[in-house]
LUMKE-103362 format. One record per residue (C-alpha): residue number from 0; x, y, z. Coordinates in steps of 0.2 Angstrom, whole numbers, always signed. Layout:
LUMKE-103362
{NUM, {X, Y, Z}} ...
END
This chain:
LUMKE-103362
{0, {+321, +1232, +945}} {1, {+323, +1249, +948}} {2, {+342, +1252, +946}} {3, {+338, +1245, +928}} {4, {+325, +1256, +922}} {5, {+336, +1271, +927}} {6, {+350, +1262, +919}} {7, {+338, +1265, +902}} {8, {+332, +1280, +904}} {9, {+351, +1287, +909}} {10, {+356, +1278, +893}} {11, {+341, +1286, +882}} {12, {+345, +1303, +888}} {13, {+364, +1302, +883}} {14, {+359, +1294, +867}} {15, {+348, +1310, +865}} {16, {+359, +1322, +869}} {17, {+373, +1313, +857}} {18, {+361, +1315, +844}} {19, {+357, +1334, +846}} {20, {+377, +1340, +849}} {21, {+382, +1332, +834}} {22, {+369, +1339, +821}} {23, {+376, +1356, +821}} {24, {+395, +1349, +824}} {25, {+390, +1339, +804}} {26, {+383, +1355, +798}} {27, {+397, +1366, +801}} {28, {+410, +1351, +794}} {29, {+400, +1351, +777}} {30, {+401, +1369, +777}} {31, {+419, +1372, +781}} {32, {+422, +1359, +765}} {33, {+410, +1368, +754}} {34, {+421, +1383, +758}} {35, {+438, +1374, +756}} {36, {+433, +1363, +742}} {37, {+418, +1372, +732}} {38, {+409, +1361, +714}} {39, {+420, +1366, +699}} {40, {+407, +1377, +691}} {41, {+412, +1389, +704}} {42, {+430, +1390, +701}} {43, {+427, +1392, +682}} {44, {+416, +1407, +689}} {45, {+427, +1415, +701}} {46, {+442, +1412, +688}} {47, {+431, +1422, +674}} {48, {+426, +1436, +686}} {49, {+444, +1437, +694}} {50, {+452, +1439, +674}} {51, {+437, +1451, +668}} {52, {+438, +1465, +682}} {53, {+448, +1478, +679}} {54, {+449, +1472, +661}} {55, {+450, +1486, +646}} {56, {+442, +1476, +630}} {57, {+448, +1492, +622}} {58, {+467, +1492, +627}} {59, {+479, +1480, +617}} {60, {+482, +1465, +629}} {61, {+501, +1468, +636}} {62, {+509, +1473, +650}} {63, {+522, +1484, +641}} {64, {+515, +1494, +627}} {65, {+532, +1494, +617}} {66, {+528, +1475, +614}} {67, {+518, +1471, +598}} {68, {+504, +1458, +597}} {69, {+507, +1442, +583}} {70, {+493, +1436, +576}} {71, {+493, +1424, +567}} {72, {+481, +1419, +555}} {73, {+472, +1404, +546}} {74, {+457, +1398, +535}} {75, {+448, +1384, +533}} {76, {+436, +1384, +519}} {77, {+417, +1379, +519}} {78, {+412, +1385, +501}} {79, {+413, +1394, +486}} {80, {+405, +1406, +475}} {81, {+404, +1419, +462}} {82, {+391, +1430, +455}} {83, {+393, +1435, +437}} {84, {+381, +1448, +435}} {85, {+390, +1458, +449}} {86, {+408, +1451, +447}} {87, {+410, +1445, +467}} {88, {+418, +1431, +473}} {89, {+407, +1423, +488}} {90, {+417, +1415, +503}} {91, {+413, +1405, +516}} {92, {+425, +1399, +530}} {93, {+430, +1397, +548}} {94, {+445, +1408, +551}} {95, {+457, +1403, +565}} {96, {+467, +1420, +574}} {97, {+480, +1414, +587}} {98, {+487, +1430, +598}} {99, {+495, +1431, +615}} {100, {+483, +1439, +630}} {101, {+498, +1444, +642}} {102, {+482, +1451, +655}} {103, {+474, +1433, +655}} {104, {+487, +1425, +662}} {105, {+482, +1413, +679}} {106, {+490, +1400, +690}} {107, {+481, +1385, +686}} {108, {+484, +1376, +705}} {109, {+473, +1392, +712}} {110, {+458, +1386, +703}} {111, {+456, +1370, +705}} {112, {+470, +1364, +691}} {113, {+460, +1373, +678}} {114, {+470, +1376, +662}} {115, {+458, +1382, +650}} {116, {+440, +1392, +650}} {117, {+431, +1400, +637}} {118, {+429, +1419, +638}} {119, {+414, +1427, +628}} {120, {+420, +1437, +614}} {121, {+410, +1454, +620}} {122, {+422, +1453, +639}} {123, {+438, +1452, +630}} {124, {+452, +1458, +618}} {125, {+451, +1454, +600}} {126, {+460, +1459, +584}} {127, {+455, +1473, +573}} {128, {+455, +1463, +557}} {129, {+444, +1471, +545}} {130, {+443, +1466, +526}} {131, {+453, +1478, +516}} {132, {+442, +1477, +497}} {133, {+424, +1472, +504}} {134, {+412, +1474, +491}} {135, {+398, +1480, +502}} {136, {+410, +1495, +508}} {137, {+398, +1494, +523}} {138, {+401, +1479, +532}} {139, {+420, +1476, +532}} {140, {+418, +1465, +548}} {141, {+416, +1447, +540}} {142, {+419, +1437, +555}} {143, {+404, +1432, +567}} {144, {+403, +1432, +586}} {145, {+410, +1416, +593}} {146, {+419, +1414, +612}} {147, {+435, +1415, +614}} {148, {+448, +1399, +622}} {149, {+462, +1404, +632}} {150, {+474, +1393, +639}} {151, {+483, +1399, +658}} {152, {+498, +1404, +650}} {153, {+488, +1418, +639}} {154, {+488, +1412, +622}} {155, {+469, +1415, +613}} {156, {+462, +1406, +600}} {157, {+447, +1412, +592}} {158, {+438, +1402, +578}} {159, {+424, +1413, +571}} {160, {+412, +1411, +554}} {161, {+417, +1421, +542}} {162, {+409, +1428, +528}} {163, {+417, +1438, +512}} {164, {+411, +1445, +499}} {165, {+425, +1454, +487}} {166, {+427, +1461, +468}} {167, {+435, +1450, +456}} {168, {+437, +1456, +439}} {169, {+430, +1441, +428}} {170, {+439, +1441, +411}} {171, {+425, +1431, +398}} {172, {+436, +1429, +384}} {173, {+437, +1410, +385}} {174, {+418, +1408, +392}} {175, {+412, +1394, +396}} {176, {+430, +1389, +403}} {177, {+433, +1405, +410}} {178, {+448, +1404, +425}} {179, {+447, +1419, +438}} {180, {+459, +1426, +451}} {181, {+450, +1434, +467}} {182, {+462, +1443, +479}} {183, {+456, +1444, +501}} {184, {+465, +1457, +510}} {185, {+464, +1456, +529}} {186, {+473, +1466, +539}} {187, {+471, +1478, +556}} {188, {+461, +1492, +553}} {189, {+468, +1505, +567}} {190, {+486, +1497, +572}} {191, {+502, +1497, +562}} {192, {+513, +1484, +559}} {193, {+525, +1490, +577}} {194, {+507, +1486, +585}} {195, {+501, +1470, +578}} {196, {+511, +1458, +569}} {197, {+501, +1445, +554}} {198, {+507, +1429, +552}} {199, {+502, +1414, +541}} {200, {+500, +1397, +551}} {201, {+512, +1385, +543}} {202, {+523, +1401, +534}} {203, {+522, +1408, +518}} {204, {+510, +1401, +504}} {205, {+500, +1390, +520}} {206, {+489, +1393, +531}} {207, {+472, +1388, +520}} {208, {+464, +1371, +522}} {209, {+454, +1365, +509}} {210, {+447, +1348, +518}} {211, {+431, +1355, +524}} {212, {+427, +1363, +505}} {213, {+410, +1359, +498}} {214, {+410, +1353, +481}} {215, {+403, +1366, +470}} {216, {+396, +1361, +452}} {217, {+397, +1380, +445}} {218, {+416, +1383, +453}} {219, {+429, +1375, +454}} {220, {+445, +1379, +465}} {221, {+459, +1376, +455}} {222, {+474, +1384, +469}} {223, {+473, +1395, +485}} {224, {+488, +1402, +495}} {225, {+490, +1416, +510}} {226, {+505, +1428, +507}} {227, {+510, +1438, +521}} {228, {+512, +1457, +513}} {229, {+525, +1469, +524}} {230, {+523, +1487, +517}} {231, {+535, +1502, +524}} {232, {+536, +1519, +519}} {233, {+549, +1532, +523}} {234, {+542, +1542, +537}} {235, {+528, +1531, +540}} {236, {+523, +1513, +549}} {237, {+525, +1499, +543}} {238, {+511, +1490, +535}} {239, {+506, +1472, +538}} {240, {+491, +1461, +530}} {241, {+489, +1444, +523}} {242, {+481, +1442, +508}} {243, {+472, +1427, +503}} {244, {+473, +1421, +481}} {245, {+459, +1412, +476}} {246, {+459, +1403, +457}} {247, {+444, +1397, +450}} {248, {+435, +1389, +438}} {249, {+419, +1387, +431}} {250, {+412, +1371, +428}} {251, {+399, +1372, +412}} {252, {+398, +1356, +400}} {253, {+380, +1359, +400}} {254, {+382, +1375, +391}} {255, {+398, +1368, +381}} {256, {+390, +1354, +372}} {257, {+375, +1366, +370}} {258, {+385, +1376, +360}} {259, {+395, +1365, +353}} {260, {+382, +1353, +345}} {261, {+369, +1367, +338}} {262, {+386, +1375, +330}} {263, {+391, +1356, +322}} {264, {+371, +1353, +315}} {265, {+373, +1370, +307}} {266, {+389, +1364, +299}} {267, {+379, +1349, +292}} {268, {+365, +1358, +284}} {269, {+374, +1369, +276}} {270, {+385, +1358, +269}} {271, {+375, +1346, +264}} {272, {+363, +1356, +254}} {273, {+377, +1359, +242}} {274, {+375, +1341, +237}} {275, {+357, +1342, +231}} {276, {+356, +1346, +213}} {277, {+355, +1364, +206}} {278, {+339, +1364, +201}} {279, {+335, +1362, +219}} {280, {+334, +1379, +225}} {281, {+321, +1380, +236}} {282, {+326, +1368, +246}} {283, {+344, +1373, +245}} {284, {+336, +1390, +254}} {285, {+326, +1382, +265}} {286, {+343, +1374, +271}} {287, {+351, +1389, +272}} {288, {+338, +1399, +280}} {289, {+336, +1384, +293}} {290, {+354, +1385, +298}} {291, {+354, +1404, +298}} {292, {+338, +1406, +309}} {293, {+345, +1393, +323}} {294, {+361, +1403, +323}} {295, {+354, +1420, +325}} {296, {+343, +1411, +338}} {297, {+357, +1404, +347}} {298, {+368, +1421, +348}} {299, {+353, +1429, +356}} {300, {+350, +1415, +369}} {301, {+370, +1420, +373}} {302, {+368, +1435, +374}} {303, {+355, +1433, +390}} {304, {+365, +1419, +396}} {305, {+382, +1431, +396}} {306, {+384, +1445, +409}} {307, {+385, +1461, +404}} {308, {+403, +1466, +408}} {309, {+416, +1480, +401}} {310, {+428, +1465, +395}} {311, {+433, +1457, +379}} {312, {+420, +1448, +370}} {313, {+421, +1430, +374}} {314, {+425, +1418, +359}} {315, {+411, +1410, +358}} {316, {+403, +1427, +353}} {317, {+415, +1428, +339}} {318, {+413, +1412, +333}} {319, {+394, +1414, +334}} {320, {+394, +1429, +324}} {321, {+410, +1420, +310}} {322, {+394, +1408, +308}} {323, {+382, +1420, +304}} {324, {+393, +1427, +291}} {325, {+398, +1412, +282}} {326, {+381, +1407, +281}} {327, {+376, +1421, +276}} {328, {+388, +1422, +262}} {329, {+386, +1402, +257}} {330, {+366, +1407, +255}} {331, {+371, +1421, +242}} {332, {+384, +1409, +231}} {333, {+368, +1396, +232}} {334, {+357, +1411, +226}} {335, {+371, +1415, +214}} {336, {+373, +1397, +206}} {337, {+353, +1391, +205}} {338, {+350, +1405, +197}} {339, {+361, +1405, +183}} {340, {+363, +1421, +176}} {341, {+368, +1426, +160}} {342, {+385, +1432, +165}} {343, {+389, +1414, +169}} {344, {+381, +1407, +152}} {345, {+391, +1421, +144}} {346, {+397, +1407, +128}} {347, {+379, +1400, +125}} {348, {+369, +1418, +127}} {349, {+382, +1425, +115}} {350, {+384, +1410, +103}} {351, {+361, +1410, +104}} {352, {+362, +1429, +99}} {353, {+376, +1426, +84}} {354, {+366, +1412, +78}} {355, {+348, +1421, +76}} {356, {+356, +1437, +70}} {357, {+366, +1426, +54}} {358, {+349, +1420, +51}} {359, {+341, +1437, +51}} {360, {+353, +1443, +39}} {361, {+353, +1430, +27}} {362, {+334, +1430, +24}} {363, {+335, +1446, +12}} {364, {+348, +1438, +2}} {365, {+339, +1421, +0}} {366, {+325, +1432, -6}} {367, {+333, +1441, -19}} {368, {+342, +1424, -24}} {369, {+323, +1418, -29}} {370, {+319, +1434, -38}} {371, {+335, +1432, -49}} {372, {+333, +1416, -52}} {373, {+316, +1419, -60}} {374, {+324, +1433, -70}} {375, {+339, +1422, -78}} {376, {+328, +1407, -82}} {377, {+318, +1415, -93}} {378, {+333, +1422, -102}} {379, {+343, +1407, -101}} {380, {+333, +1394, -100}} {381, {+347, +1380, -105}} {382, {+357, +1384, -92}} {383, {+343, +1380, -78}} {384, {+351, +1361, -74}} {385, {+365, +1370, -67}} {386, {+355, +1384, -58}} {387, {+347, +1369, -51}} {388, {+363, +1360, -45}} {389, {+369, +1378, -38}} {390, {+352, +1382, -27}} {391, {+352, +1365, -19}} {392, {+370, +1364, -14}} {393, {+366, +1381, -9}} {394, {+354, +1376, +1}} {395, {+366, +1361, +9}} {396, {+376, +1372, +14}} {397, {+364, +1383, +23}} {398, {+356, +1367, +32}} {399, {+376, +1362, +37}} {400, {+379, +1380, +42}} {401, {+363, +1381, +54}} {402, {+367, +1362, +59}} {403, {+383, +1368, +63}} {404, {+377, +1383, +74}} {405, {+366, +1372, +83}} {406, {+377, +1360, +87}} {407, {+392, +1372, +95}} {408, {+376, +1380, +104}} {409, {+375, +1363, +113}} {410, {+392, +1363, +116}} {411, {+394, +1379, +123}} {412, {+379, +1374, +135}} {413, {+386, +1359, +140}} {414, {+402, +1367, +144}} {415, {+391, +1382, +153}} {416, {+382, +1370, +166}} {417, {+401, +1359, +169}} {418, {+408, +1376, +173}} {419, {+394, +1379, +187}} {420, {+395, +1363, +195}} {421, {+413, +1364, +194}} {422, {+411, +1381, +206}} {423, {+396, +1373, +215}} {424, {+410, +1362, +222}} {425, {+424, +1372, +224}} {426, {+414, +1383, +234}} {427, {+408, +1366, +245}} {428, {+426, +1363, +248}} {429, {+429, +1380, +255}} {430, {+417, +1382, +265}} {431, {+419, +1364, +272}} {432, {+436, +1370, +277}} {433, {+431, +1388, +285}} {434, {+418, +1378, +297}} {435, {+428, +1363, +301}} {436, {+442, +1374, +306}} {437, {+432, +1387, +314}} {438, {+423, +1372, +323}} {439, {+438, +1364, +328}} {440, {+444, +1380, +337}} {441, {+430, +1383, +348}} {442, {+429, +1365, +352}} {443, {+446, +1366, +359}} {444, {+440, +1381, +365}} {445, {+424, +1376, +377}} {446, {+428, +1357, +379}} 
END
């Protein structure tokens, strides 16, 4: 009974004592691994302090400062845009910049196999690029604050937003289908060519993706293309940039069939208003006037429509103002035809004037015909029979005359009004042909 209760308790106190020695032996085994084998945020920790001390953001990143850094350079575009009162072309893209960091350079199996990591753009080398012809003269830094990836063997890739703003000289002349060419230069701002080398991903006339492009119902990007521009001068550096070529064109059918559809009712008016007859002339004018008035209406809304630039006027101003003037001259030969003057009734006026003056003349003579007549038949009195005979084919004659007269009056007016329709339409027909022509060309023109 005894020799087993002390069997117990002698089992009880080893078991105890187990217990107590191996807490602390546990404790320093999970420690010992924690040491050996620590979590992986901690390697990408250690790995990012042991690359940024020591490190001189400032200092191109090469062991040798003979060697030159190669960046080279891509785009991927987001959007488009241009402002026409201000003549900038508006860009939107994620640029892509790959270089060689010959300072980050690690052994991956010293940190836990880690091949890549993220270093914060503010810790590390970047490249001077600036934008050569900013518009804002102020801000030539377009690209945003991103981090940076860098592989164990050194090689950076840094994909920042980018943002440019650059003149582009807009040439209006065939506005609304006006085609522009904007020009982005990028290059280092402090390091010659011996210092950084640019280079265009893909080779020459690559190095621009257009997949990720927003459509743009203003703009349209008819072709884009990087050139890569070496530059050297005797007894200076070389010079290296790459400049980005962007053609565009501006999408307006709104404003085309605006134009061109107020332009072609014009053209029907005023046509048609030679139709009416000649007496119409108040509404031939009111025709006109209509027509005029929508024109002079429409130049104006142009002009506000159109930027205010130092270029060559735009067609469409030309044909506006070609408009004006042919109706301006089609309303003066309507005003010229209703009206009829004299000039063009030059045969009636002149055969009306003969006419009255013949009669005028003749009325003294037929007075003293009477008075004679008096006189010689009272002398002759036999003779009167054939005094009789004379007066009255006398006055035959003098009705035939004045019937005659009349009669060649109406000829000549008749020949007067044929003459003035005959112009009326002549005029129709050459006008019809100045606006369908000039019509025709703008159509080709803005459509």
């Amino acid at each position: 009974m005894h020799f087993t209760v002390r069997m117990v308790a002698l089992v009880g106190v080893v078991m105890v004592m187990a217990v107590v020695v191996a807490i602390p032996q546990d404790t320093s085994i999970r420690s010992i691994a924690k040491e050996n084998f620590p979590e992986m945020d901690n390697w990408i920790d250690r790995l990012y302090v042991d690359k940024i001390k020591g490190y001189n953001k400032n200092a191109r990143p090469v062991l040798d400062h003979t060697h030159n850094t190669t960046v080279t350079m891509a785009m991927s575009l987001k959007n488009i845009d241009m402002d026409d009162e201000k003549q900038e072309f508006i860009l939107n893209a994620w640029s892509i910049m790959y270089w060689k960091d010959e300072l980050l350079e690690w052994n991956p199996m010293d940190y836990m196999n880690l091949k890549n990591i993220h270093f914060d753009d503010e810790d590390v080398w970047l490249p001077d690029i600036r934008l050569y012809n900013s518009a804002t003269g102020y801000d030539a830094h377009p690209f945003g604050s991103v981090p940076v990836l860098v592989t164990y063997d050194g090689n950076a890739v840094w994909f920042p937003p980018t943002h440019i703003v650059v003149r582009c000289d807009m040439d209006l002349s065939e506005w609304p289908k006006d085609e522009h060419e904007c020009l982005v230069r990028l290059g280092s701002w402090a390091h010659h060519g011996d210092q950084i080398d640019m280079q265009v991903q893909g080779g020459q006339h690559a190095g621009v993706m257009t997949d990720t492009l927003e459509e743009n119902n203003r703009w349209k990007l008819l072709h884009v293309s990087a050139n890569r521009t070496y530059t050297k001068l005797d007894g200076h550096n070389p010079y290296v940039e790459v400049d980005f070529v962007f053609r565009v064109q501006r999408q307006a059918r709104t404003q085309a069939t605006y134009v061109t559809q107020t332009t072609l009712a014009v053209v029907v008016v005023v046509l048609v208003s030679y139709v009416l007859p000649l007496q119409r002339l108040l509404t031939r004018l009111l025709m006109h006037l209509f027509s005029l008035a929508l024109l002079i209406i429409c130049f104006f809304a142009l002009f506000a429509i159109l930027p205010a630039t130092g270029g060559p006027v735009p067609l469409v101003v030309r044909y506006y103002s070609g408009s004006i003037i042919l109706t301006t001259l089609s309303l003066l030969a309507t005003i010229f035809l209703t009206t009829r003057p004299c000039c063009c009734c030059w045969g009636s006026c002149c055969s009306s004037s003969s006419s009255k003056l013949a009669r005028t003349l003749r009325t003294p003579y037929n007075h003293l015909d009477e008075t004679l007549e008096e006189e010689v038949e009272e002398q002759r009195r036999p003779r009167a029979a054939q005094l009789n005979e004379a007066e009255g084919s006398t006055s035959r004659y003098i009705r035939l005359q004045d019937d005659a007269e009349q009669g060649g009056t109406k000829v000549d007016q008749i020949t007067s009004h044929q003459f003035i329709l005959i112009i009326n339409y002549l005029l129709m027909a050459l006008f019809t042909i100045a606006f369908v022509v000039d019509y025709v060309v703008l159509r080709n023109v803005m459509l």
